[in-house]
C-alpha positions as CSV (number, residue, x, y, z in Angstrom):
1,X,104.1,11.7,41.4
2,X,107.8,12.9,41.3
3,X,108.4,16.8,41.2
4,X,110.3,18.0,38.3
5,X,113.2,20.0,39.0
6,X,113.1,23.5,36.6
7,X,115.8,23.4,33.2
8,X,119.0,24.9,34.1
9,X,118.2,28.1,32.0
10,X,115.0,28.9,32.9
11,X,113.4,32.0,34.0
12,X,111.1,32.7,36.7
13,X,107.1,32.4,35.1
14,X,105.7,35.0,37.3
15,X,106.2,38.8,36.3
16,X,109.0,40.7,38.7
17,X,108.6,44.2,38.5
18,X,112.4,45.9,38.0
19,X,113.8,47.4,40.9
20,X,112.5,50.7,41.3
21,X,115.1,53.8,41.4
22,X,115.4,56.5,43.2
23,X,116.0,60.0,41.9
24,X,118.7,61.2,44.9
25,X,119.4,64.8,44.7
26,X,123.3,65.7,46.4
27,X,121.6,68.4,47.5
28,X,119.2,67.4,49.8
29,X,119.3,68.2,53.6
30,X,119.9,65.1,56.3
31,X,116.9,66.1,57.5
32,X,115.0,65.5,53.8
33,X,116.7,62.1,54.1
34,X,116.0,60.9,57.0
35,X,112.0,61.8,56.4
36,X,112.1,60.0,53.4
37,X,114.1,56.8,54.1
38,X,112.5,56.2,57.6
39,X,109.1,58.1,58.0
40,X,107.5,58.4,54.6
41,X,108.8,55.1,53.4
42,X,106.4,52.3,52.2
43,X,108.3,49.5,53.8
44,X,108.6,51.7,56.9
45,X,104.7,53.0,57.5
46,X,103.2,50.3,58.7
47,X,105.8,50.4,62.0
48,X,105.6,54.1,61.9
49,X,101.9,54.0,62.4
50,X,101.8,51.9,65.4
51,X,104.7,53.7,67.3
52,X,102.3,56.7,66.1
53,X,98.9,55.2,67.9
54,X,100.8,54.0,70.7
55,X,102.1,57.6,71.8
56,X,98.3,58.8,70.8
57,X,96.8,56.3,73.1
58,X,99.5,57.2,75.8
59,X,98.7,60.7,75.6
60,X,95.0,60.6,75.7
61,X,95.5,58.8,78.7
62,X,97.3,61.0,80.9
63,X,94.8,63.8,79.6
64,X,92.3,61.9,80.5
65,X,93.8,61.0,83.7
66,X,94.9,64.7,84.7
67,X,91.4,65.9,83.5
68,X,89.0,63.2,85.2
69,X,91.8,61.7,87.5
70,X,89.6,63.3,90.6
71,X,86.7,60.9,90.2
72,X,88.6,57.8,89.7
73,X,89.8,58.6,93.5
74,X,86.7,57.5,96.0
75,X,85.8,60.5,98.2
């Protein structure tokens, strides 16, 4: 069976939610920014939390290694 090819007017038939917007206040620190563009930001988490377990499981590991690091070593 052919595929039909949409009208030229048409519209999308799924819902698309409106771009959301921002309330920027001119006030706001570099520091506020940068926290909320690139730490707390939804698109941004998912990356943020694997930079944060890999640093986690890097740590632990040379605590675990400075701790118990004498009975890894055969006497």
């Amino acid at each position: 069976m052919a595929r039909r090819a949409a009208p030229a007017n048409a519209t999308p038939a799924f819902f698309t939610a409106p771009a959301r917007r921002q309330i920027v206040d001119p006030n706001e620190s570099a520091l506020s920014r940068f926290i909320r563009e690139q730490i707390t930001a939804p698109e941004k988490l998912p990356g943020n939390i694997s930079i944060v377990t890999g640093i986690s499981v890097f740590a632990a590991g040379i605590f675990v290694a400075r701790t118990w690091g004498d009975m890894l070593v055969p006497a």
